[in-house]
Each structure stands twice: as structure tokens, then as C-alpha cells.
C-alpha positions as CSV (number, residue, x, y, z in Angstrom):
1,X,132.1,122.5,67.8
2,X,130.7,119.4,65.5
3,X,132.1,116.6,64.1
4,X,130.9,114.4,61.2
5,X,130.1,110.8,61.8
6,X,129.8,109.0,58.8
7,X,128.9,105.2,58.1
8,X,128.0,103.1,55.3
9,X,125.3,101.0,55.1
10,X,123.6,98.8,52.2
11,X,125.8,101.0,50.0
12,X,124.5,104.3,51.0
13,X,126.9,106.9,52.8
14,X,125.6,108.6,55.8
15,X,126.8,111.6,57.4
16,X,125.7,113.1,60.7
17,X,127.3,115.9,62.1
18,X,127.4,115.8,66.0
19,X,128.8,117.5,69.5
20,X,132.3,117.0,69.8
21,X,132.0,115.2,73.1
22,X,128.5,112.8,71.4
23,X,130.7,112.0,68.7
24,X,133.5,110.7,70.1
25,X,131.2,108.1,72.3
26,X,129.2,107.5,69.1
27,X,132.2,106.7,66.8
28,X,133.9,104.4,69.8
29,X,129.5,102.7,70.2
30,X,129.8,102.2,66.5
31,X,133.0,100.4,65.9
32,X,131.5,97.6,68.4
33,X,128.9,97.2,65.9
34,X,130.3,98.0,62.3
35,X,133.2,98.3,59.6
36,X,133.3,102.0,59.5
37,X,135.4,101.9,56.8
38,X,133.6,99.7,54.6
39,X,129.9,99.0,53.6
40,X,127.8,97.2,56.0
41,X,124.6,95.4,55.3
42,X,121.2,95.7,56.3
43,X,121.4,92.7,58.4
44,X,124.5,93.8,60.6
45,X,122.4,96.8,61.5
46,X,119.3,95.2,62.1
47,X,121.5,93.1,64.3
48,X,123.5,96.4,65.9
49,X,119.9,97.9,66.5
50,X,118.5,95.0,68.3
51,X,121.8,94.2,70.6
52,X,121.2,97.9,71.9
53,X,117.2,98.1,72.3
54,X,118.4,94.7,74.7
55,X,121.1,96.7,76.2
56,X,118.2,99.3,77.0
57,X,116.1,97.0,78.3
58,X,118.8,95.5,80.8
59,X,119.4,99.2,81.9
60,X,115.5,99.6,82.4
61,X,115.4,96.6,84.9
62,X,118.6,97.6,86.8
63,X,117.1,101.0,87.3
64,X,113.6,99.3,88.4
65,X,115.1,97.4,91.1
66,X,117.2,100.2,92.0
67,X,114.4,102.4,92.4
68,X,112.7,99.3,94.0
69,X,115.3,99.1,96.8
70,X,115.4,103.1,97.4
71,X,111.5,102.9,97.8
72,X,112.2,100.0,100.1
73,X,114.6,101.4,102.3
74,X,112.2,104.5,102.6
């Protein structure tokens, strides 16, 4: 099954249609970042977009020095 995520952004209406299951994380990701019922500006997702490529790279270090201490113990 899909399910549409929509969001509205510099006054432009965008809908994606997703996996049940992606949407449901999606919709619950996007409501930390936006006004889904309302228009968002350019800045507030430049802003959402940057908060998750940091997010990514905090992930990306945890998982280096997890790997680090596997190879360690090895």
C-alpha cells in the first residue's frame, strides 16, 4: 500500500506518495521540522535540511568508533 505525504513549501504543494510503513516515520520526521498544514519558507527547509545532514554526520562518527572498537577488540 502507499500513502501520500504532502507539504508546502515557498507556496508550492508537494505530494509524494510513499510505503505505508516510510510514510508514517516520514510524516512523524517532518512535523519536527515543519507546519504541515501551512506554507513553509525556503529558509525553514534550508534549515530542516541542514539539522539532518548534522544528524547524519553524528551517526557517521558513532558508527566510526563503533567499528573502531569492534576492530579493536579483534
Amino acid at each position: 500500500m502507499s500513502k501520500k505525504v504532502s507539504l508546502t513549501v515557498n507556496r508550492s504543494r508537494f505530494d509524494i506518495d510513499l510505503d505505508d510503513a516510510f510514510a508514517d516515520f516520514l510524516l512523524e520526521q517532518l512535523d519536527k521540522d515543519f507546519k504541515l498544514d501551512a506554507n513553509n519558507d525556503l529558509k525553514v527547509l534550508l534549515q530542516a535540511y541542514v539539522r539532518k545532514n548534522y544528524e547524519l554526520f553524528e551517526q557517521a562518527g558513532r558508527l566510526e568508533e563503533m567499528l573502531n572498537t569492534i576492530d579493536a577488540k579483534n
